[in-house]
N, C-alpha and C positions, 0 to 999 in steps of 0.2 A: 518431332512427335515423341520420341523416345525420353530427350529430355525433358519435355511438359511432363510426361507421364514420372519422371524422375524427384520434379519439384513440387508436383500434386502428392507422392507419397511421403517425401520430406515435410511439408504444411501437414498432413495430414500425421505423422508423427511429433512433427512440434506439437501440434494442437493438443494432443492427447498424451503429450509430456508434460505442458502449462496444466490441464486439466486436472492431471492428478498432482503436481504441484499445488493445486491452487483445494483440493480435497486436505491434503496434508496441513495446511495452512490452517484449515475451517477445523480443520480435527485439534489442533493448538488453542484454539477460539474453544472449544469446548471445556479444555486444559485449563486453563489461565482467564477465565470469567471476562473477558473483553475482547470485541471482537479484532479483527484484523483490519475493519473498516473504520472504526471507532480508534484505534489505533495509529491509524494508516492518517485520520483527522489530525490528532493531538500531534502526531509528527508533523503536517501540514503547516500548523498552526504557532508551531515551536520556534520560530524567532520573531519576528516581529507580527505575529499575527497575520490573517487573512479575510479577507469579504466574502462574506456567506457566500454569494453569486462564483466569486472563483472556486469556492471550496464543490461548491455542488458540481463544476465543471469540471474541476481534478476528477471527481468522483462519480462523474460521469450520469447524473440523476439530475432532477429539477429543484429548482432552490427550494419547494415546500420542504422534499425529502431530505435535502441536507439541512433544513433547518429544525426538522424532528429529534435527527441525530444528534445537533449540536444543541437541542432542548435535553437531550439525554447524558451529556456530558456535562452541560454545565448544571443539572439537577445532583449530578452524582459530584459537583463538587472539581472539577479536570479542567473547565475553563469557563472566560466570561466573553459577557458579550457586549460591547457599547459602540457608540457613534464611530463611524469612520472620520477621522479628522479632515481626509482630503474633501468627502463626501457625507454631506450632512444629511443626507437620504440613504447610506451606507450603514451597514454593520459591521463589523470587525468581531473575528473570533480571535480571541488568545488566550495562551496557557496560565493555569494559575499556579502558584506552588506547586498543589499538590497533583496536578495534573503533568507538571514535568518530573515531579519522584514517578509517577503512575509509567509516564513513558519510558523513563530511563528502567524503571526494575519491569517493566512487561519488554521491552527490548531486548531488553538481558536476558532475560529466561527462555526466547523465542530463540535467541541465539546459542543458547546454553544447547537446549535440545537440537537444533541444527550441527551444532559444532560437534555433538556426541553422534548424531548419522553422518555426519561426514568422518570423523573419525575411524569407523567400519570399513570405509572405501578404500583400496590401495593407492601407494604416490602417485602410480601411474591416470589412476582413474579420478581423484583431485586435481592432478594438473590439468586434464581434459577439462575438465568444469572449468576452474580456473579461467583456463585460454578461452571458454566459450563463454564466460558471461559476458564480456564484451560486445560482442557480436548479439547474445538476447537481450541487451541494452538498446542496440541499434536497431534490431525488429522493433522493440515496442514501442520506441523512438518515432521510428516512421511510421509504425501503426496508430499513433495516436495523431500525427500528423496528421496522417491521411482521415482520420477518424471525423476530423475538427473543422 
């Protein structure tokens, strides 16, 4: 019992770590005129391209919705969109030039301002981070498993 009540406070602190993790992130989206989802697409999409259908399931929405978004990026010019070769009922997103400068310099700067708050932290409290991304790799891992 002790330890259920142990792991319920744990969950309920990750939760509310991701959360305001995830505020910080939208407050950069404000920054930097592109969202983290729009973003989070073009990175998606950045090697050989992807199918609307996986991309809306990456992204956890119904294909209308990821195909609004990717009506939003390929209007602003960040990628296009044609036949899926395997699948002639398919579409394919992929990046265009100018949509991989977009990713590479909106990358940059996400990391620029992350790199300047990590900076403020001591060694000690770095390496903590550090040694536990792994592990919120493996939560979100199994959480999208289990999700799917």
């Amino acid at each position: 019992m002790k330890e259920d009540l142990a792991l319920d406070r744990l969950a309920e602190d990750f939760r509310e770590a991701l959360r305001e993790a995830v505020f910080l992130v939208r407050h950069m989206d404000t920054e930097f005129g592109i969202t983290s989802n729009q973003l989070g697409t073009l990175r998606m999409v950045a090697g050989d391209g992807m199918r609307v259908s996986d991309i809306a399931r990456n992204l956890g929405v119904k294909v209308p919705s990821a195909t609004e978004q990717i009506i939003r990026l390929e209007h602003a010019g960040l990628v296009r969109r044609s036949p899926d070769p395997e699948d002639s009922r398919g579409v394919r997103v992929s990046l265009t030039p100018d949509g991989r400068r977009k990713l590479t310099v909106e990358t940059q700067r996400r990391e620029s301002l992350l790199s300047d708050l990590l900076a403020r932290l001591g060694d000690g409290d770095r390496e903590k981070l550090r040694e536990a991304l792994p592990v919120i790799a493996k939560v979100t891992h199994m959480g999208f498993s289990t999700m799917s």
